[in-house]
C-alpha positions as CSV (number, residue, x, y, z in Angstrom):
1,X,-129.3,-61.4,225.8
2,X,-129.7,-60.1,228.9
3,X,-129.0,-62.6,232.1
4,X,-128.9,-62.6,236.0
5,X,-125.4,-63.3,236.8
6,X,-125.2,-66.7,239.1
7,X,-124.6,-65.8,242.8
8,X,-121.5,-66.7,244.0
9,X,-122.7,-69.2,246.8
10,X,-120.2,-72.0,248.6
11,X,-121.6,-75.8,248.2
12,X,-120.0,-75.9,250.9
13,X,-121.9,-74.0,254.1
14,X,-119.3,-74.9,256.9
15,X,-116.1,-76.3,257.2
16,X,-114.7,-77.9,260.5
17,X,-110.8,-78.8,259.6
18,X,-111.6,-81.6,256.9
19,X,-115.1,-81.8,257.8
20,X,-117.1,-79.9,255.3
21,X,-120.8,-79.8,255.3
22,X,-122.6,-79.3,252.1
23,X,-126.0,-77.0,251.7
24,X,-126.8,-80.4,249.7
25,X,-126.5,-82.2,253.1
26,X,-128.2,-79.6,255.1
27,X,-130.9,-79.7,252.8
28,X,-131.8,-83.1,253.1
29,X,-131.8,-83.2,256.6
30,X,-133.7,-79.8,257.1
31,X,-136.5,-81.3,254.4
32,X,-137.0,-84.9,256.8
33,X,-136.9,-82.8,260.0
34,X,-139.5,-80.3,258.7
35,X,-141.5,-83.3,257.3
36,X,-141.0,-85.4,260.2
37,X,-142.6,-82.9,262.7
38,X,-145.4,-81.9,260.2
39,X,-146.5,-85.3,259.8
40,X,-146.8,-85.4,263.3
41,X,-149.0,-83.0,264.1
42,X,-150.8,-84.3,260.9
43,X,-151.5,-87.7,263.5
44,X,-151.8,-85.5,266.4
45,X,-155.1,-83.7,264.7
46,X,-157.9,-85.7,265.2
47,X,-160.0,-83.0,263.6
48,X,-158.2,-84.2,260.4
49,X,-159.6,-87.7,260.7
50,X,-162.8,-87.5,262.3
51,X,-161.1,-89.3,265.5
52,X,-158.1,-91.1,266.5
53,X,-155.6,-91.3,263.8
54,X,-155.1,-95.2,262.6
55,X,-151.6,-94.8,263.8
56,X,-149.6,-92.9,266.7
57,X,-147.0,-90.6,267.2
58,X,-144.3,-92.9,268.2
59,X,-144.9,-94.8,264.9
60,X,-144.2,-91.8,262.9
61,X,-140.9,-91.7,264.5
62,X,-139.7,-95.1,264.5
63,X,-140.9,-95.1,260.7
64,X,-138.5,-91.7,260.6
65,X,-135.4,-94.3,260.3
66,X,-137.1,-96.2,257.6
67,X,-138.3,-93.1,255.8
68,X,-134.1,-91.9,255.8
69,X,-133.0,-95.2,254.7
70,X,-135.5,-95.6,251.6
71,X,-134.5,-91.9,250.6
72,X,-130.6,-92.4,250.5
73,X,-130.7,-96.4,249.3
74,X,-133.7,-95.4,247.0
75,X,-132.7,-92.2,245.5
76,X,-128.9,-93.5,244.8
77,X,-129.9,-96.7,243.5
78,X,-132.6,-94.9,240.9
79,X,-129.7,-92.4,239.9
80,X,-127.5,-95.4,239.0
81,X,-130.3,-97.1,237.1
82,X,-132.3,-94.1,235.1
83,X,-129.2,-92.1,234.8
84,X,-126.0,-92.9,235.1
85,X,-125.8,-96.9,235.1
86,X,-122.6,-96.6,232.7
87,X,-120.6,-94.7,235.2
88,X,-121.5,-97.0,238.2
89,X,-120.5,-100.0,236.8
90,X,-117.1,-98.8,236.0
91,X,-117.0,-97.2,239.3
92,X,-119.0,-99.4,241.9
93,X,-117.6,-97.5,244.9
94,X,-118.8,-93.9,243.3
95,X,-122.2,-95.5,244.9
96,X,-121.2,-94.8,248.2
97,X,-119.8,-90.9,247.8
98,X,-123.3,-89.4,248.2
99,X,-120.6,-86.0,249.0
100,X,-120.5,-85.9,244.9
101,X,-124.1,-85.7,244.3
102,X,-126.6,-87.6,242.1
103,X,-130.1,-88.9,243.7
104,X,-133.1,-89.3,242.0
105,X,-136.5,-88.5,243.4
106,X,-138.2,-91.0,241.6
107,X,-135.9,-93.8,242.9
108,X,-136.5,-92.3,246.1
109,X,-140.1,-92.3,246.2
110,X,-139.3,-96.1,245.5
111,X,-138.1,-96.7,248.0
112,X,-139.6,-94.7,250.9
113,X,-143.0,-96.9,249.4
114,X,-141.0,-100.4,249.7
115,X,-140.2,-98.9,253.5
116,X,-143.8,-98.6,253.9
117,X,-145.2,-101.3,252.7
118,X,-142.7,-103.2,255.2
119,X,-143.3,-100.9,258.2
120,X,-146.8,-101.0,257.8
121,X,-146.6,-104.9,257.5
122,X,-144.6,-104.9,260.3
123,X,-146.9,-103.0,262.6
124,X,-150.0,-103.7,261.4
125,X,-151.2,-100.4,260.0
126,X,-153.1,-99.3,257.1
127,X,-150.5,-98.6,254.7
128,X,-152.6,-96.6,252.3
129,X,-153.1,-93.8,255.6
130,X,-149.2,-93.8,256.7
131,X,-148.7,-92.8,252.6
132,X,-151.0,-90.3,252.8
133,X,-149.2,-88.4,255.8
134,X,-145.9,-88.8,254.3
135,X,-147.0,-87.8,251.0
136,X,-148.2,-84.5,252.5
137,X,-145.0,-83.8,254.7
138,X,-143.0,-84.4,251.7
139,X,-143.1,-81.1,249.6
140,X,-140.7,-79.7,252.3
141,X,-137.9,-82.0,251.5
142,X,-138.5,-81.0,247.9
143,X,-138.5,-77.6,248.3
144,X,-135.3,-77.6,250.0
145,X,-133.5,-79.8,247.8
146,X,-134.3,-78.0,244.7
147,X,-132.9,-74.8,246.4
148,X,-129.9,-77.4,247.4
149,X,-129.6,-77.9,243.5
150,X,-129.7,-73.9,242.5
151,X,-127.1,-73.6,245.1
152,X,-125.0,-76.2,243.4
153,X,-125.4,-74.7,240.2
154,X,-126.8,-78.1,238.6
155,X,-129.5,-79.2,237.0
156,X,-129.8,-75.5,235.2
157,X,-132.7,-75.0,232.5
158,X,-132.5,-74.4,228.8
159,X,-131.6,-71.3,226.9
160,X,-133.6,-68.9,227.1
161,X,-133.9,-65.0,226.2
162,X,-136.3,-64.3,228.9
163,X,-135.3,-61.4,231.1
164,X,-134.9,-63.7,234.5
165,X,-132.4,-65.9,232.5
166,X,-129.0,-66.6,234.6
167,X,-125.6,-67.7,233.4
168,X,-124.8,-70.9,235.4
169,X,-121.0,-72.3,236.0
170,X,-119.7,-75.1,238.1
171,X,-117.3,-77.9,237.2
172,X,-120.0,-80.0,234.8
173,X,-120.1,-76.9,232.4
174,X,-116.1,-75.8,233.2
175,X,-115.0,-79.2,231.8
176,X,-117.5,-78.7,228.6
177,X,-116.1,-75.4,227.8
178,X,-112.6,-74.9,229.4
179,X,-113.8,-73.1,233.0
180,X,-116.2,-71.1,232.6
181,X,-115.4,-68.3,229.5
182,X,-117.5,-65.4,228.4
183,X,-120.5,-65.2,226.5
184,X,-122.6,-68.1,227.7
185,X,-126.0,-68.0,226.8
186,X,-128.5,-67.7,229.7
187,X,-130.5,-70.5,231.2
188,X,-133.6,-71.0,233.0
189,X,-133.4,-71.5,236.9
190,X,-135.4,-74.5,236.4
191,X,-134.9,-75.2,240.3
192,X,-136.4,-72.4,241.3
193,X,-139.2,-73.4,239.4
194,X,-139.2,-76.6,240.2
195,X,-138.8,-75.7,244.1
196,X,-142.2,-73.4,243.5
197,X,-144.0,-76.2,241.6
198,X,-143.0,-79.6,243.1
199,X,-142.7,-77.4,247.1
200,X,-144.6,-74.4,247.7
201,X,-147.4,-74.6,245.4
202,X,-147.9,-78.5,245.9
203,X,-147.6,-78.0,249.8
204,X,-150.9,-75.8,249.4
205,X,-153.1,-78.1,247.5
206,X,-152.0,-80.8,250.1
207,X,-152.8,-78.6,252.6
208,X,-156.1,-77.8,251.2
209,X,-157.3,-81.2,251.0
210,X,-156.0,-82.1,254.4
211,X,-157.5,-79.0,256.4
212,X,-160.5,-78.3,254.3
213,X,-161.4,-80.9,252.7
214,X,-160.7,-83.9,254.9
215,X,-158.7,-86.0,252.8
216,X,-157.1,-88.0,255.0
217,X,-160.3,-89.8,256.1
218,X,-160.5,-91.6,252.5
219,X,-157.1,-93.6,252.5
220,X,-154.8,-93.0,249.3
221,X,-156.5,-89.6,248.5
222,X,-153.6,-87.5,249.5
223,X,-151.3,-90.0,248.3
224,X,-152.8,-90.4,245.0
225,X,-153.1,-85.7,244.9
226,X,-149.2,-85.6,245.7
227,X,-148.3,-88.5,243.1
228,X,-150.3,-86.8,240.6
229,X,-149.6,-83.1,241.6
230,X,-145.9,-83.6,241.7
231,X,-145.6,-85.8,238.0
232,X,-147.8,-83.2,236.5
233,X,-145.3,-80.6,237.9
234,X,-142.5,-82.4,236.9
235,X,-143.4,-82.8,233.5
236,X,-144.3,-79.1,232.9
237,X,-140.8,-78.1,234.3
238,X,-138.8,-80.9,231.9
239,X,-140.1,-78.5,228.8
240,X,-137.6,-75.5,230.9
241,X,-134.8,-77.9,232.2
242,X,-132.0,-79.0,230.2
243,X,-132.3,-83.0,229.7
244,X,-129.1,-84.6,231.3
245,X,-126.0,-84.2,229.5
246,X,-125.4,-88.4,229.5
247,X,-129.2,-89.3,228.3
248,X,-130.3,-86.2,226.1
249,X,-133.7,-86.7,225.2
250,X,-134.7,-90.2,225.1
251,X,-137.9,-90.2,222.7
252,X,-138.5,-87.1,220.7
253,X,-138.9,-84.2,223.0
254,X,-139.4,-86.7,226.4
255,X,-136.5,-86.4,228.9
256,X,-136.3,-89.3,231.6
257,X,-137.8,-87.2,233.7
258,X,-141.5,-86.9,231.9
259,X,-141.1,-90.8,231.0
260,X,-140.6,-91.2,234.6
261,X,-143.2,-88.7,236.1
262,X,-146.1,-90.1,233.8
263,X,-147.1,-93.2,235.7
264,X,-146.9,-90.8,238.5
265,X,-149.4,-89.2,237.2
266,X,-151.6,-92.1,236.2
267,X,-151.3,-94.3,239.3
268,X,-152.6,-90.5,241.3
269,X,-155.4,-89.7,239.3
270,X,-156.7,-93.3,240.0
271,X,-155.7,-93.8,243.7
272,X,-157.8,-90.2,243.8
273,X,-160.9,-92.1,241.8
274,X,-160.3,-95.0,244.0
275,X,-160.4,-93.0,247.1
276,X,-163.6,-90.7,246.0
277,X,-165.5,-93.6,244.7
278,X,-165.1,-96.0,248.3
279,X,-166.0,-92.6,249.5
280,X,-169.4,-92.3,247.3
281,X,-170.1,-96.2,248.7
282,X,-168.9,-95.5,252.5
């Protein structure tokens, strides 16, 4: 079959003695600063809300701590839970070497909403509107982490014969196969696609309804697009990517990702209904 051979790229972008910073790192951080200054000029545009924006500029970046705390605590605590709880429990302090990898966007989301829901509590602000902004900025942290992934060689697609197909190797498939020999079949570069679907491509239908069709005047219709924009995604992309080695498929053909991604898409297509149909009353 033909393949794409991997490129050989470092996890590791610089090194400073024993300090070595990861392209996972950088990606994460490059993803909240992107999003952080989108979302503010999001607030800034009063075009976008038909006047003053229910919240400020200085609350989108006090909320930027919370936002980074609900991501890491979140996103590790969901990767324990969905996917790995096994390995955890025999190894409670593995939690805390985010260096090794393993966060899970859904447990992420989860806990950037439980930040939220608190900051918005906290100041007194519709929290329904502060979703909607960071549901809009958040496509850029996806895009880069799935690039972050591709880089890291993990979370590679399925077998596949197709002409882009690309032999991956790194120390999950060396320890399955003794390095990383000849002759392995070809794979999908599921994070590329994923980094298309769940990024780029969802960025622009965001954008859409922000710019062109005023969305973020109807609280939770943004929100509810991006939940239901980026399960749909998801889903399609879990029929390319290879289910994770410890879990397999869970039910028939579902991977944890589709059972995880369906309420997504659920709970957006009725925060959209929700939104449209206060809209049809306002």
């Amino acid at each position: 079959m033909l393949a794409i051979p991997f490129p050989e790229i470092d996890p590791v972008a610089i090194e400073l003695g024993p300090l070595a910073v990861r392209w996972y790192g950088l990606a994460y951080f490059a993803g909240i600063l992107v999003g952080w200054f989108y979302a503010r000029r999001l607030v800034r545009n009063e075009l976008l809300w038909g006047g003053k924006a229910p919240f400020d500029v200085a609350d989108i970046d006090d909320f930027l701590v919370w936002l980074v705390g609900g991501v890491v605590l979140g996103g590790r605590l969901g990767y324990a839970l969905f996917y790995q709880p096994g390995h955890f429990l025999d190894d409670p302090a593995g939690f805390l070497r985010l260096w090794e990898g393993g966060m899970s966007f859904h447990g992420g989301l989860i806990g950037t909403i439980g930040a939220m829901a608190i900051f918005a509590w906290r100041r007194r602000k519709p929290m329904l509107s502060l979703f909607d902004v960071i549901a809009a900025s958040v496509p850029f942290g996806l895009f880069f982490g799935r690039l972050a992934n591709f880089i890291n060689a993990e979370l590679w697609g399925r077998v596949t014969d197709a002409p882009w197909g690309m032999v991956f190797c790194n120390e999950t498939i060396g320890a399955l196969y003794g390095d990383c020999p000849a002759g392995l079949a070809p794979r999908h570069p599921s994070q590329l696609y994923e980094a298309v679907m769940e990024g780029f491509l969802l960025f622009l239908v965001l954008r859409v309804l922000t710019h062109r069709f005023g969305s973020l005047r109807f609280p939770g219709l943004t929100g509810g697009a991006f939940l239901a924009g980026y399960g749909a995604s998801r889903i399609a992309v879990e029929f390319f990517r290879e289910p994770d080695l410890q879990l397999g498929f869970v039910a028939g053909f579902l991977t944890m990702g589709m059972i995880l991604s369906l309420p997504m898409v659920l709970i957006g297509i009725a925060a959209i209904a929700l939104a449209l149909r206060k809209r049809q009353f306002a």
